[in-house]
N, C-alpha and C positions, 0 to 999 in steps of 0.2 A: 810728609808721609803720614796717611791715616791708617790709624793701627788697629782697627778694630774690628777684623776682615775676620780675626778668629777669636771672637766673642761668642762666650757660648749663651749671651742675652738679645733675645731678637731685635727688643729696641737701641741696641747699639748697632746691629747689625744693619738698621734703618739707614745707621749713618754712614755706612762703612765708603760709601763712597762720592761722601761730601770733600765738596775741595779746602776743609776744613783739616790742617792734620790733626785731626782728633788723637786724644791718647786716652787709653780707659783710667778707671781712678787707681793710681801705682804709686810708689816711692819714687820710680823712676821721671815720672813726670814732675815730682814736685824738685825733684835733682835739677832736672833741664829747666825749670824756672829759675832756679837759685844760680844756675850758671851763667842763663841770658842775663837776668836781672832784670825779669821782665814779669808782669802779676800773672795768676791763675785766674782763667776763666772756668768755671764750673757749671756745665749746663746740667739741671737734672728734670728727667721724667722719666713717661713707662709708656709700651710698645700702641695701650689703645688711647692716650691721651689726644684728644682732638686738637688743642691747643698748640700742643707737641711738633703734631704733624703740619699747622700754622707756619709756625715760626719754624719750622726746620723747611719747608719750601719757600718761603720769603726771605728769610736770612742762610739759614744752614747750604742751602743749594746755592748759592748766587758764589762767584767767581768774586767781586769786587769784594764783600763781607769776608768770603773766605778770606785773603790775601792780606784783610785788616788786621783779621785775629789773626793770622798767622805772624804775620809780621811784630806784633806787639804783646802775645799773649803764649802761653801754652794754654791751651784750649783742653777739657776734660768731661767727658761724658761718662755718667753716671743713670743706671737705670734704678728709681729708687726702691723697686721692688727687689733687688737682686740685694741693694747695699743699702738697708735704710737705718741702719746706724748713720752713715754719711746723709743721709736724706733728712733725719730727726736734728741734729745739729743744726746745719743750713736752712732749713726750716723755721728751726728758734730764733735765729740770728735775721733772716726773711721777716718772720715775722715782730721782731722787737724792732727795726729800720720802718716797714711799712706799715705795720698794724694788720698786714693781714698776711696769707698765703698764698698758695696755690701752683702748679704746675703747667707749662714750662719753667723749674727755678732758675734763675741766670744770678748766680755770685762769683765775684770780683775777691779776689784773696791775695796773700801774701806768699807768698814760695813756701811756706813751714805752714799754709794751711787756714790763717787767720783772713777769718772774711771782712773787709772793709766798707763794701757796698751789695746791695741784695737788692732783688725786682723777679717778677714772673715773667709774664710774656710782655713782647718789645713789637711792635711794627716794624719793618725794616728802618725808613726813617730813621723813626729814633735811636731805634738800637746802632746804627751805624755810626749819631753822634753820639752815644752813650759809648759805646769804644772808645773814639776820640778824644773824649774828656775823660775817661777812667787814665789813659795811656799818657794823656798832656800832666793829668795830676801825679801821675807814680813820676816821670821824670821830674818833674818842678816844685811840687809841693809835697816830696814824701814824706816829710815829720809827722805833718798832719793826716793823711792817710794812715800811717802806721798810728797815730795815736785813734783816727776813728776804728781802727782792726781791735784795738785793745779795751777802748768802749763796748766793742760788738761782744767781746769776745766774754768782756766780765757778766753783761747781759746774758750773756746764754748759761755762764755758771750757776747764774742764781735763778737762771728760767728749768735748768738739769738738777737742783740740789737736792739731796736726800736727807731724812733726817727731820722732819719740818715734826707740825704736831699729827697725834694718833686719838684714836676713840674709838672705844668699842661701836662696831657695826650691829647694835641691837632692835630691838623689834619697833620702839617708838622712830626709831633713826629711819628703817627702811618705810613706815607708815608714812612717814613724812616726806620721805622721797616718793611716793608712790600720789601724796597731795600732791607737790610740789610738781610734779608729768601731769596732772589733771589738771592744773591752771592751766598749764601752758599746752595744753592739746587743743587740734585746729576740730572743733565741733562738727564745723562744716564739710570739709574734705577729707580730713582723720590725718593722721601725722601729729608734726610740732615745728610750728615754727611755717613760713611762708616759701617763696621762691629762691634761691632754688631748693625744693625737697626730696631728703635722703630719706630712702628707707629706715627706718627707728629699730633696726632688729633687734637689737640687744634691750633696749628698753623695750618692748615687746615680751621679750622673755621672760624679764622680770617681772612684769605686771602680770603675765599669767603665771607664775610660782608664787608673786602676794595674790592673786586671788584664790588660787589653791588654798593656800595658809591661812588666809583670814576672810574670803567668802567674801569678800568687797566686791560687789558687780560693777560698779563702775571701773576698772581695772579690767574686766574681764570686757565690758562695752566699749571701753577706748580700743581695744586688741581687735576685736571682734570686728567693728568699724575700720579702723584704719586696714586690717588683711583684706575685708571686701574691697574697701576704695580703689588699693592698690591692684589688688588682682583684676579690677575692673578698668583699671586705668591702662594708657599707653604705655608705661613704665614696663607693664608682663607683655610678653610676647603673647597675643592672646592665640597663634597659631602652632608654636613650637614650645611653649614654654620659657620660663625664667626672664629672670629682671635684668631691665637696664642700671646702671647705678643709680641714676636718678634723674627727677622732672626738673626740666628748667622752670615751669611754673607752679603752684602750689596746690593745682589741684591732681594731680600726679597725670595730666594726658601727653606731656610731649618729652620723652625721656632722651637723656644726653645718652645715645645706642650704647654705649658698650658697656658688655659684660661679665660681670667681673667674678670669681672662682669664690671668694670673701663671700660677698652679699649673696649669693644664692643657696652658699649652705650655712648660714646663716638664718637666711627667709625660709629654707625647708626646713630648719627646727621649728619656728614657728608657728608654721602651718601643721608640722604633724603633731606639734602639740595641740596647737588649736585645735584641731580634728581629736586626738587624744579625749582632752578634757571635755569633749561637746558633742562629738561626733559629725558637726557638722558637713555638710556634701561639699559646697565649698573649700574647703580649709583639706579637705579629703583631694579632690580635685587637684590641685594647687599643687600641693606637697607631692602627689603621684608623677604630674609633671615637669616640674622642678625637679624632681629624684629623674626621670628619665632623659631633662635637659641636661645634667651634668653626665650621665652614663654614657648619653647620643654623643653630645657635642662637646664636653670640653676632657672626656677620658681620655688619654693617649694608650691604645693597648701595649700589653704587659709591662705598663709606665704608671704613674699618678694623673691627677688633674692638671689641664692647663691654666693657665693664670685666668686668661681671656679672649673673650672675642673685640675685635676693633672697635671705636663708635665710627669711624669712615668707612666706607667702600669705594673700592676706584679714588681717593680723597673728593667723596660726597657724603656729608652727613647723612645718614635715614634710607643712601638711596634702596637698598636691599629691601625695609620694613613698609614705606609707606606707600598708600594707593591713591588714587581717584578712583568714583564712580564708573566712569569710562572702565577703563582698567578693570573695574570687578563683573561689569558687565562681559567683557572679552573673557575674562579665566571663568567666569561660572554661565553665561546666559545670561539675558533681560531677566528672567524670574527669580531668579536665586542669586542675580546682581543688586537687588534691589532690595530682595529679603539682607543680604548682608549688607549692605549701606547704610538700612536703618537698624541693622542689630550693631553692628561696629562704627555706626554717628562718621560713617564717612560723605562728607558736606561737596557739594560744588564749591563752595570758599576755600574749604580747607581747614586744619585743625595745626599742620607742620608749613610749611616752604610753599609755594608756585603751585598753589590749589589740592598740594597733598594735605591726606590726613595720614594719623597712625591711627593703627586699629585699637577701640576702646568698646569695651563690653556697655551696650546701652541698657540692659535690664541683666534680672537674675534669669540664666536659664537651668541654674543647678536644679533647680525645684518644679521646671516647666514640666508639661506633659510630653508624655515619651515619646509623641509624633514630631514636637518641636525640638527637643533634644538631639534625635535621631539627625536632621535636616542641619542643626546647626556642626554636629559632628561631621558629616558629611561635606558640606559646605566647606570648614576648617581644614579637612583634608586635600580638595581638589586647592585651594588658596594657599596649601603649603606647597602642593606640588608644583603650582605656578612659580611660588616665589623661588623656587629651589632652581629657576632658570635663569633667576638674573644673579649679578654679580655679586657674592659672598667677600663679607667683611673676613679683613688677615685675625691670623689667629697667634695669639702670643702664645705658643707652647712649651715654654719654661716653665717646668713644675716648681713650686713654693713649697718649702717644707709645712711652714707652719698653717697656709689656707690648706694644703691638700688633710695635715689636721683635722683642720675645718671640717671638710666635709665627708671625712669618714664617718667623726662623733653626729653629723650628721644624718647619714646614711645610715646607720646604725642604729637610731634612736628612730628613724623609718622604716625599717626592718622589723623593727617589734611592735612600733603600733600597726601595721599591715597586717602581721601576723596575728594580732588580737581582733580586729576586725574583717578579718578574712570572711568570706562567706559565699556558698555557690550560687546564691539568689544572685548577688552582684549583675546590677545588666553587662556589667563593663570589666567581671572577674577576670576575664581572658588577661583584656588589658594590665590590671592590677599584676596581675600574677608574671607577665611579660617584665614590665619595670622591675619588679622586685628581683629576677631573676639577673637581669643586666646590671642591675644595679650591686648588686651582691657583687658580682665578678667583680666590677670594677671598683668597689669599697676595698674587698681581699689585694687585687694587683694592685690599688696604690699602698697601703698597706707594708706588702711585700716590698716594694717598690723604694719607703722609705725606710724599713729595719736593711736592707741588703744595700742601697746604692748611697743614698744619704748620711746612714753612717758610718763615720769612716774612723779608726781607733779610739771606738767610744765617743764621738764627738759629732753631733748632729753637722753637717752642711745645710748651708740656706736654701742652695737651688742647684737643679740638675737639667739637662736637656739633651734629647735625643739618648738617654738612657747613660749620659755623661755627668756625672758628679762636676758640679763649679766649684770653684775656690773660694769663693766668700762662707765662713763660718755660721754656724747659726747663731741667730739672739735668742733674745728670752722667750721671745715670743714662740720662738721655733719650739722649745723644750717643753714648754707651757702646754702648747696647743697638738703636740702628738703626744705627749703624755696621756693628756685627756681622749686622742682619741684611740689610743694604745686598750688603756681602763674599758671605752664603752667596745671596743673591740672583744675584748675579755668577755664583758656580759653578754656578747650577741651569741659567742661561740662555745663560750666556755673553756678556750685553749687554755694554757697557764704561760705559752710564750710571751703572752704579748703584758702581762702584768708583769711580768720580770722586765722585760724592755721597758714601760713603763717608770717602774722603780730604779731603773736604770740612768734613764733622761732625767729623772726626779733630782737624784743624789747628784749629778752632774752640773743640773741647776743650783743644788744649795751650796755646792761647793767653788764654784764660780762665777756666782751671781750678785750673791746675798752682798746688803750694805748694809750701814748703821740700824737701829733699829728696828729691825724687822724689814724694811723695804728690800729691795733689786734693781740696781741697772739692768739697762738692754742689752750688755754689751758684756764680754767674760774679762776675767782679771788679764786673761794673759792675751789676750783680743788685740786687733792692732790702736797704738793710743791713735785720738782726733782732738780735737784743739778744748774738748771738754768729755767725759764720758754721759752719755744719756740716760736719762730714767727717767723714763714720761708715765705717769702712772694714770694717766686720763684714757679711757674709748674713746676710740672714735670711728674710724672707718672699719678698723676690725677690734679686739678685745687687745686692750694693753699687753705688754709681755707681763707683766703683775698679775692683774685677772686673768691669762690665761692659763699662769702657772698655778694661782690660787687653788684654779678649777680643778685643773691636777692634780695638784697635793687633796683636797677634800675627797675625791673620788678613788686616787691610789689608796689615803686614808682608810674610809669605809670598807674596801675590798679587802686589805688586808689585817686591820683592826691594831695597825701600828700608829700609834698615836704623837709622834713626833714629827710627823705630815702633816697632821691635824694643828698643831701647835705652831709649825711654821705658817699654814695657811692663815690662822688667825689673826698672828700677829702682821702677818703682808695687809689683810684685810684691814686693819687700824690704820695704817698707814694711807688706806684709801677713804676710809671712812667721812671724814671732813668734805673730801670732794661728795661724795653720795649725799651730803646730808645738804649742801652750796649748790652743787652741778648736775642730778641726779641725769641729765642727759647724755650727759658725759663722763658716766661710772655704769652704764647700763651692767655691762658684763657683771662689775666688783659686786654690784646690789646680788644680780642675777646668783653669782655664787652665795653671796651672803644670805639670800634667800633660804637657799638649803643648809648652810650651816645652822642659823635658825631654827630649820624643821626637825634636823636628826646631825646631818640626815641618815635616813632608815638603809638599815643595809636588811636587804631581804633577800633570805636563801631559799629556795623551792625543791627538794630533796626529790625527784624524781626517777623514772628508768624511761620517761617518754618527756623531755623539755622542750620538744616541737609541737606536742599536741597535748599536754595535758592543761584543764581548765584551771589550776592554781598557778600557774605559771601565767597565763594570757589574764587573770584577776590582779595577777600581780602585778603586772606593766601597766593594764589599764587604769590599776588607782595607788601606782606608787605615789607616793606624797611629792614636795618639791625635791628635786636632786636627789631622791633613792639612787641606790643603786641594788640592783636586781640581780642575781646570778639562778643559772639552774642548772639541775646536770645528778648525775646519781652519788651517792657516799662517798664523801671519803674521796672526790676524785683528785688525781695528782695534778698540783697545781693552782686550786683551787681553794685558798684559804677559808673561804665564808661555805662551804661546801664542806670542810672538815669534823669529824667528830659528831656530825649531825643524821645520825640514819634513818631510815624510814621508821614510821610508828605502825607499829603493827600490822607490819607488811604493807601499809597503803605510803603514797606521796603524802610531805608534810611542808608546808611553809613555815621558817624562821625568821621572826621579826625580832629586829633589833633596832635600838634607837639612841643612838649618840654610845655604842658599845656597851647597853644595858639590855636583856634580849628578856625576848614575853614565853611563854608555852610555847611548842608548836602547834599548829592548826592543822586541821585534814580534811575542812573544808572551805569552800568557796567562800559561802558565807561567814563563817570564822574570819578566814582573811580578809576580808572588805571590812567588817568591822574594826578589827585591829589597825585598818589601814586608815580608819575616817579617823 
């Protein structure tokens, strides 16, 4: 019997009617092991995994496969976005067996949980005799099995340990992390590292708060380059906006399609910094669309953000994004098939599959003349209309507590720079002003979406769907990353709801999180136990649950000038320090915050009776330092500690600088504040 018909996770729902009797990850399953006396199979992935969807039609579907694992196995599907506590374990244990990872996971366990054999993805073949032999060895040779589960298992304690050494996160520490990303940056095509290549967003970040801080251009050239390559490569949707997770090759043209809720509000902090600190059209561009791809296509109204878009359509990689010539000639004409062929380097050979390419921007046209501008916009338009007639990749619409986070503090931190560089000349204000508008709503609904449905007696949930709260708890990562975007919520609006919520999710992490020395597990005290508890304190695809509570704590900090947030933040940051100063690629986020800790960071008040339109306010956002945080709003208002005690100067608007809770005069003017701000 396949029991996962009422799963409220789409990629179980994939399976729900494999002739596998699937059981989702329960107590119950690991009972019914212990009673056949038979091992746990545990498949893990997530809804746009292409791999996933591999091996779930070559094995998962097949009648003979099913009838093996049935017969020998209780079989258990696991989506690891919904449970990645269960995902972080078997992971470590994955990876300390094979030296590496990756998703489809396939782990072999013991009834009570202990993994004895680990592998990703199987071809049927194999995987049929990999059964075989897992089920011949648990009958005949189980000492040894059980003694490899206890091997695995010690492995993973000391791959999960807390406690290890600490170092202050200081200014030589992150300089040298910022060396250490310039060795290793690819010159040529921008990133780090070769094929396959991921998006860098978090190191990104960081490198643009150290060039902030210490004026390093090279930092600011590595960023600079790597945003164009990518926004010019197949990786961005160059018709709809936003990124694929990443390029199978290293020079970012041919991207594995799907799209993930993580990396694109992740890459729109980026860009609107980048646009921030530069102003450049690009980086402006980019971020405008990316803010409107998450509003368009991954909002669920009066919901949060969805996870993702699939990388299959129909189970065909690309087929949705890629063209031929032919093909562009049919949706646009011979004239304007041919202008776009050679703007988007679409080749008779091909750049993807059976003489497709993906579309890849072959020169800048940010800075063209407004006759070619005009043509390529147009263009872009009738090519989306095209595309929007073939078949559309599935969409994983389980809300994540801690991406949809993600992408408020996001969204939020685009909201202000837009708002600073608003202006009616814009040829394209309409548009700007259209995004922002959408964008707002759907920042405020998911928002809403996670104080009202997510939290459920004080206690964050991981994931909801169809406006259905799920049962899996939140991690750290969850508390971490709506804290923070609780905080930039706070400064867009001004409410004092959402800093109490906030400080809320804060105290709930210190109080069932916290380990030895300053560190965090992912996982709360009273959590359910797994065969080790996790505390990975590395980035990677998204900001550790460490960094992103760090981030949290620094930013509830600032706003409210309580300084036992600050002290916990600190001390979490020592705990990562080591990595930042060994891995810097793989502490992006911890730098990224340690950044601002470094700088202040500055908590700047703007005492207004107009914080939509007045110019200290818009001077303020455009030259806060690294990690300010910004508030505005009139005297004295309720809820609004950095706002307190501060009234206007002589009847005019006044900016409060403060800096590590030491404050200067106020200002009342423009130029005052830019000075105090460099």
């Amino acid at each position: 019997m396949n029991r996962l018909a009422d799963a409220t996770s789409p990629y179980l729902l994939q399976h729900a009617d494999n002739p596998v009797d699937w059981w989702p990850w329960s107590d119950e399953a690991f009972a019914e092991a212990k009673r056949r006396d038979v091992p746990v199979l545990i498949s893990v992935g997530y809804a746009a995994c292409h791999w996933c969807h591999v091996m779930a039609h070559e094995s998962f579907e097949n009648e003979q496969v099913g009838a093996l694992m049935n017969d020998n196995f209780v079989s258990i599907k696991v989506d690891r976005e919904e449970r990645p506590d269960v995902d972080a374990i078997y992971m470590t244990a994955t990876q300390a067996m094979t030296g590496q990872g990756g998703w489809p996971m396939t782990v072999f366990a013991t009834p009570d949980g202990t993994p004895f054999f680990c592998g990703t993805y199987f071809p049927r073949p194999n995987f049929v005799q990999l059964l075989q032999s897992v089920s011949t060895a648990w009958r005949e040779q189980r000492e040894a099995v059980l003694g490899q589960g206890a091997a695995v298992v010690e492995a993973i304690g000391g791959a999960q340990a807390v406690g290890g050494p600490t170092a202050p996160l200081d200014a030589p520490l992150l300089d040298a992390a910022a060396a250490k990303l310039a060795s290793e940056y690819d010159a040529t095509n921008g990133g780090f590292g070769g094929a396959p290549k991921f998006p860098p967003h978090m190191n990104l970040l960081f490198l643009l708060r150290h060039h902030q801080r210490t004026g390093d251009p090279r930092s600011l050239e590595i960023t600079r380059h790597t945003a164009e390559a990518m926004a010019r490569g197949g990786i961005y949707d160059q018709l709809a906006g936003g990124f694929a997770r990443y390029s199978v090759d290293a020079h970012w043209t041919v991207p594995h399609f799907e799209k993930m809720l993580y990396d694109n509000a992740l890459l729109l902090r980026v860009y609107t910094q980048l646009w921030r600190l530069t102003g450049d059209p690009l980086a402006r561009r980019v971020a405008r669309d990316t803010a409107r791809f998450l509003a368009d296509e991954l909002h669920r109204p009066g919901q949060g953000f969805a996870s993702a878009l699939d990388a299959d359509t129909e189970g065909v990689e690309g087929l949705t994004y890629a063209w031929t010539p032919t093909q562009l000639v049919e949706a646009l004409g011979e004239e304007d098939g041919r202008f776009a062929a050679d703007l988007f380097t679409v080749t008779e050979e091909g750049t993807f599959e059976h003489g497709m390419s993906v579309l890849k921007l072959a020169r800048d046209v940010d800075d063209a003349a407004p006759e070619v501008r005009a043509r390529w916009q147009q263009v872009v338009g009738r090519l989306l209309a095209a595309r929007d007639t073939r078949p559309q990749p599935a969409l994983d619409d389980k809300v994540v507590a801690a991406w949809n986070g993600l992408a408020i503090t996001a969204i939020a931190e685009f909201q202000q720079v837009a708002a600073v560089y608003a202006s009616p000349k814009d040829e394209d204000a309409n548009l700007m002003d259209g995004v922002t508008i959408v964008a707002d709503g759907a920042m405020r609904q998911a928002a809403e979406h996670l104080a009202t449905v997510h939290l459920v007696d004080g206690r964050l949930r991981r994931v909801s769907r169809d406006g259905k709260v799920g049962e899996p708890a939140g991690v750290l990562e969850d508390y971490g990353c709506v804290a923070e975007a609780f905080c930039a919520l706070h400064q867009l609006t001004g409410e004092a709801r959402w800093l109490t919520l906030a400080g809320e999710l804060l105290d709930t992490a210190l109080a069932h999180f916290a380990a030895p020395g300053g560190a965090f597990y992912d996982t709360a005290d009273d959590a359910e136990r797994l065969v080790a508890r996790p505390a990975d304190p590395t980035d990677n695809a998204t900001p550790s649950g460490r960094s992103a509570l760090i981030a949290g704590l620094v930013a509830y900090s600032a706003l409210t000038g309580e300084t036992r947030y600050r002290e916990a933040a600190e001390s979490a940051l020592g705990t990562v320090a080591p990595i930042v100063g060994r891995h810097p690629r793989f502490a992006g986020y911890a730098a990224t915050v340690g950044e601002a800790l470094l700088s202040g960071p500055y908590e700047i008040a703007v005492v207004t009776d107009d914080p939509d339109g007045d110019p200290l306010v818009a001077a303020a956002r455009r030259h806060a330092p690294p990690g300010a945080v910004v508030v505005a709003g009139r005297p004295d208002q309720p809820g609004v500690p950095l706002l307190a005690d501060r009234p206007l100067v002589e009847g005019r608007s006044a900016a409060y600088v403060c800096r590590g809770f030491v404050c200067q005069r106020p200002v009342t003017s423009v130029e005052e504040l830019v000075a105090e701000l460099g």
